[in-house]
N, C-alpha and C positions, 0 to 999 in steps of 0.2 A: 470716565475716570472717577476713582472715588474724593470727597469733598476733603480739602486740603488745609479744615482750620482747628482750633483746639481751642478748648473753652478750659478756665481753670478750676480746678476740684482740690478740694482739704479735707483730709480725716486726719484725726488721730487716733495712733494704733499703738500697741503694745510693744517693746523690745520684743527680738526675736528666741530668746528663751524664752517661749510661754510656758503659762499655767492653764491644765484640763479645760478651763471653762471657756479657754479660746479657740476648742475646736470648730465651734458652729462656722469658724470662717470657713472650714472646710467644706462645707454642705455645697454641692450640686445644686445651684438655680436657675430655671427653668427664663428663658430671653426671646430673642424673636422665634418665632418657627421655624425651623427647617431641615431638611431631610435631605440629602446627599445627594441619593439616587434622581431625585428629578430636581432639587434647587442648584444643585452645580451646574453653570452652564457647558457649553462645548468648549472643551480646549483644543481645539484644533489649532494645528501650527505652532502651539505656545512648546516651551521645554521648560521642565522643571526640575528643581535639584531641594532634596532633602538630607539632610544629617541624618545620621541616626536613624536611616531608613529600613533597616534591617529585621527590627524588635519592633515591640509595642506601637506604641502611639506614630512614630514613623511609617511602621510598614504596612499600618492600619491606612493613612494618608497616600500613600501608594496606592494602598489595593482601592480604594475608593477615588480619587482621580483618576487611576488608568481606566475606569469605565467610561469616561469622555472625552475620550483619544487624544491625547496631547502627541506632540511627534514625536516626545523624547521626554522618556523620565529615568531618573539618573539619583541611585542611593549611597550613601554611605556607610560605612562600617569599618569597626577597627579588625575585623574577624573577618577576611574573605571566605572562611567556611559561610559563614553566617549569611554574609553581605550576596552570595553568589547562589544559595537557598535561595533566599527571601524575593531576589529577579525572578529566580525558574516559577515560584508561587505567584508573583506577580502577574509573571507571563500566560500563566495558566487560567488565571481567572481572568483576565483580557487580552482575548487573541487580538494579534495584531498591533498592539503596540509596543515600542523599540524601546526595551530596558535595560539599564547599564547600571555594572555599581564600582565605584572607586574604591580603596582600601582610603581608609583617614582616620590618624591617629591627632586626635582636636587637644592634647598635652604634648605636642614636637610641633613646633614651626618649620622646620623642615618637611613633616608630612606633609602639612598644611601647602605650603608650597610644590609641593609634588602632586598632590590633588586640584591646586587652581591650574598648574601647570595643563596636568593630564585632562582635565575638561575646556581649557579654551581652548586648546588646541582640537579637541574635537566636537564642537557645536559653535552656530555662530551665531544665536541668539541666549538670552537666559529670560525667561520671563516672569517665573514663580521659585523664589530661593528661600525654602522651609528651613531655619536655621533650629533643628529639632532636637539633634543629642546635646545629653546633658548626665549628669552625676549627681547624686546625694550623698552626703555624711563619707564616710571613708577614712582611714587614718589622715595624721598629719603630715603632708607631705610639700613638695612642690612639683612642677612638672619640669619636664626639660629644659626649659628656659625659664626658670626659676621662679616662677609664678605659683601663691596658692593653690592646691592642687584645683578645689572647686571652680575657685574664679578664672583661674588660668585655662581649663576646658572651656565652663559656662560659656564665660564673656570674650577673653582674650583671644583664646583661637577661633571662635567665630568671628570675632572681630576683623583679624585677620583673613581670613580667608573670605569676608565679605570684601577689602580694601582690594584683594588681588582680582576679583572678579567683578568689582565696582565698572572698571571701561566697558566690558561686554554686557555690561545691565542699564550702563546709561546708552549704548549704542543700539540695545535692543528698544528703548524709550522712545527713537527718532524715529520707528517704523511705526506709520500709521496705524490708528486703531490699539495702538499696545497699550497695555497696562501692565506694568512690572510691580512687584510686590516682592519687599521680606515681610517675613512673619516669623517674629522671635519665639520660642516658648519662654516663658516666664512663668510666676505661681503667685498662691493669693497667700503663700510666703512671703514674700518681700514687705510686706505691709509690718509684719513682725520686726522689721527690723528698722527703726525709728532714729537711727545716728546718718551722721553722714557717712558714705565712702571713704573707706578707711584707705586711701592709694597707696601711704610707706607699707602697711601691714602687708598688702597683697605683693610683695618682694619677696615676701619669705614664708614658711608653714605657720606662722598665727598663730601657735600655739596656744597664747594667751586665749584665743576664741574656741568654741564648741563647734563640732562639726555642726551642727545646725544652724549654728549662729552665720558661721561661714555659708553655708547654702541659701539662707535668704537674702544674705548680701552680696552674693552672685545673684541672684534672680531681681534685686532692686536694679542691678548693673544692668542685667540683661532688658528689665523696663525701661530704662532712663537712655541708655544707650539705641533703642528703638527712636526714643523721640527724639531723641539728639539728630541721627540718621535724619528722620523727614525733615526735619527745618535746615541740616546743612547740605542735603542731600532732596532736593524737594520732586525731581524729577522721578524718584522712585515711594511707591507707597509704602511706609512702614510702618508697622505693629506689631504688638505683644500680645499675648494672651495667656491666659489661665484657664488649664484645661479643663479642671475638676479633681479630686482625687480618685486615680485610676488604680484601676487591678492589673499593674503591671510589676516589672521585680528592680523599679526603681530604690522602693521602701527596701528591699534584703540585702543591699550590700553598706549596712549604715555603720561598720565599726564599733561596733557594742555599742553604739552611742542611746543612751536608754532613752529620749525623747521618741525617737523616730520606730525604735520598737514598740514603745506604747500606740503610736499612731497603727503600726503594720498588725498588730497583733487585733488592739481594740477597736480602734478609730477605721478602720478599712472595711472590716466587714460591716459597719453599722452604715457607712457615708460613702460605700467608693461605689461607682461605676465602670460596666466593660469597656475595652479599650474602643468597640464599634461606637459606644456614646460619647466619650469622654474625646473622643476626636474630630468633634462635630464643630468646635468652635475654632479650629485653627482651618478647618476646611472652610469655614464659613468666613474665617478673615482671609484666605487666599484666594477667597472668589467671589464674593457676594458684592453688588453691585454700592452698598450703601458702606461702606468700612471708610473711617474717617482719618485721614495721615496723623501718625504720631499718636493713636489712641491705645491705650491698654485694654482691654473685653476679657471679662469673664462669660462662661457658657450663658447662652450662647449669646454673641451680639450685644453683653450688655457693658456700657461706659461708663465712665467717671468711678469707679472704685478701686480708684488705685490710692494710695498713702500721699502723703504731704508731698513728699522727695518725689515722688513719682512725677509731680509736674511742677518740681521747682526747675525753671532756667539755666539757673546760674549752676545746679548742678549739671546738668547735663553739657554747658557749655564747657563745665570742668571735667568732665568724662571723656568727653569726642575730643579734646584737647591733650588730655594725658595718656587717653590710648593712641591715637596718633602720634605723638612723640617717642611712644615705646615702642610701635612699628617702622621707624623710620629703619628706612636703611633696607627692611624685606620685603624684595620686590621678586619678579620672574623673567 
C-alpha cells in the first residue's frame, strides 16, 4: 500500500487573474520515469471507473490501463454517442477486456444518482475511481441544483458521486492485497488562486468572478478536497494531480473569456503536450507503488507544489465539512 503521511509545504502564488509572465507554471516538468506500457503493473481482478472517460485525457487512461487487464473498466459521459465510441475503441485496442460506459451528467444530482445507482448494482468491487471530467471557463451559470456552474461539476458532483460509491470502495479495501485509490484531476491552476473558498459565492453564478477565476477555484476545491478524503477517509488512497497543459478541447469552450484564449491560441502550442503524454501522471498516481495519501503531483510523480491552501487543515476540514452538509439527504 502506498505510504499514508504528508509533510507540510508553502508557496506563495499569485491571484488567479494572472499576468503573461505567470505562464512558466504552465511548463511540462519532467519527474520520476515512467512509461505506461511496462511501469503499470497487472490489474488483474481490480475494476475501474473513470469520469469523463470518453474524450481526451479520460479515454487516453482507458485505452492505456486496458492493456493490463483489469476485469472491469467502466466510462463515463454525458454523450452516450460519444461514451458508447469510446468502449467500442477501447475494446478494440484490448481484446478481452469487459468495457462499460454509463451516461453522467456531473451538473444533475439526479444523474449522479442514476450512475452510483447503475454501477453498484452491477460490480461488486471498485478499486481505481478516476474522478477525471471536468469544464473550463463557460458562461455564468449554475447547474441543476444550484451550484456554480464550474464548481458545481468540478467538485460537487464528483463529490457526490464519490459519497454514494464510498461502501463499495471501502468494502473493496477489506479484500486482501487491495489497494483502492481516487485520483482527482486538478491543475497547477489552483495555485493562481490565493483567497479562501468562497462556499456563499458557490450558491449562485458568481458573477462578480471571471470564468477563470472560478475554475481555479474549483480546481483548489478539487486539491483540498482530495486531502480532506485521505485523512477522513484513510482506508482509501487519495490524490490530485496536475496533468500538464494538454492538446485537448478543454481550452475551446471558454466563453469569450480572453485569458483562456490567450492561453489556447499562444500559450498551447509553445507548452502543451499530447494527450498520450499529458496522461502519464494520473496513470502514474493510480498505479505506482510509491504515491503518498493525500498528495497533490505534478507530471510526473512530483510533490510539494501545491499553493499555501493546498495543505492548509483547517481548510480542508472546512471543505469535507460543508460539502457533506450539502449532500445530506442524497443517497440511493
Amino acid at each position: 500500500m502506498p505510504v499514508s503521511s504528508l509533510s507540510t509545504h508553502s508557496l506563495n502564488q499569485p491571484y488567479c487573474s494572472a499576468q503573461p509572465y505567470y505562464f512558466i507554471n504552465f511548463t511540462m516538468v519532467k519527474g520520476v520515469p515512467f512509461e505506461p506500457a511496462k511501469d503499470i503493473p497487472s490489474l488483474a481482478g481490480k475494476v475501474i471507473l473513470i469520469t469523463g472517460g470518453s474524450l481526451g485525457l479520460g479515454k487516453q487512461t482507458a485505452l492505456d490501463l486496458a492493456k493490463h487487464n483489469p476485469s472491469e473498466l467502466w466510462i463515463t459521459s454525458r454523450s452516450a454517442g460519444t461514451g458508447k465510441a469510446a468502449v467500442k475503441e477501447i475494446e478494440k485496442a484490448s481484446v478481452g477486456v469487459s468495457v462499460h460506459f454509463i451516461r453522467l451528467d456531473l451538473s444533475s444530482f439526479e444523474s449522479v444518482k442514476e450512475t452510483a445507482k447503475t454501477f453498484r448494482s452491477s460490480v461488486f468491487r471498485l478499486d481505481i475511481f478516476y474522478m477525471n471530467a471536468g469544464i473550463m471557463g463557460g458562461p455564468h451559470d449554475i447547474t441543476k441544483d444550484g451550484y456554480e456552474r464550474q464548481f458545481g461539476i468540478n467538485h460537487m458532483g464528483h463529490a457526490l458521486l464519490f459519497k454514494l460509491l464510498q461502501p463499495l470502495m471501502l468494502k473493496t479495501a477489506l479484500i486482501p492485497g487491495a489497494d483502492v485509490r481516487v485520483v482527482s484531476l486538478s491543475s497547477v491552476g489552483h495555485r493562481f488562486w490565493r483567497k479562501d473558498l468562497l462556499f456563499d459565492s458557490m450558491k449562485k453564478s458568481a458573477k462578480d468572478l471571471s470564468p477563470t477565476d472560478k475554475y481555479c477555484h474549483s480546481k483548489l476545491a478539487n486539491l483540498v478536497y482530495a486531502r480532506a478524503l485521505a485523512k477522513y477517509v484513510p482506508e482509501i488512497t487519495s490524490v490530485s494531480v496536475h496533468p500538464g497543459v494538454i492538446r485537448t478541447g478543454l481550452f475551446t469552450a471558454n466563453g469569450g473569456n480572453w485569458f483562456i484564449t490567450l492561453i489556447r491560441i499562444v500559450i498551447l502550442p509553445l507548452t502543451s503536450v499530447s494527450v498520450e503524454d499529458g496522461v502519464q501522471n494520473q496513470l502514474w498516481a493510480g498505479t505506482a507503488k510509491d504515491v503518498v495519501n493525500g498528495e497533490y503531483y505534478e507530471p510526473v510523480g512530483i510533490a510539494g507544489k501545491g499553493s499555501s491552501q493546498a495543505y492548509n487543515d483547517e481548510l480542508a476540514k472546512k471543505l469535507w465539512d460543508w460539502t457533506a452538509k450539502e449532500l445530506e439527504g442524497h443517497v440511493i
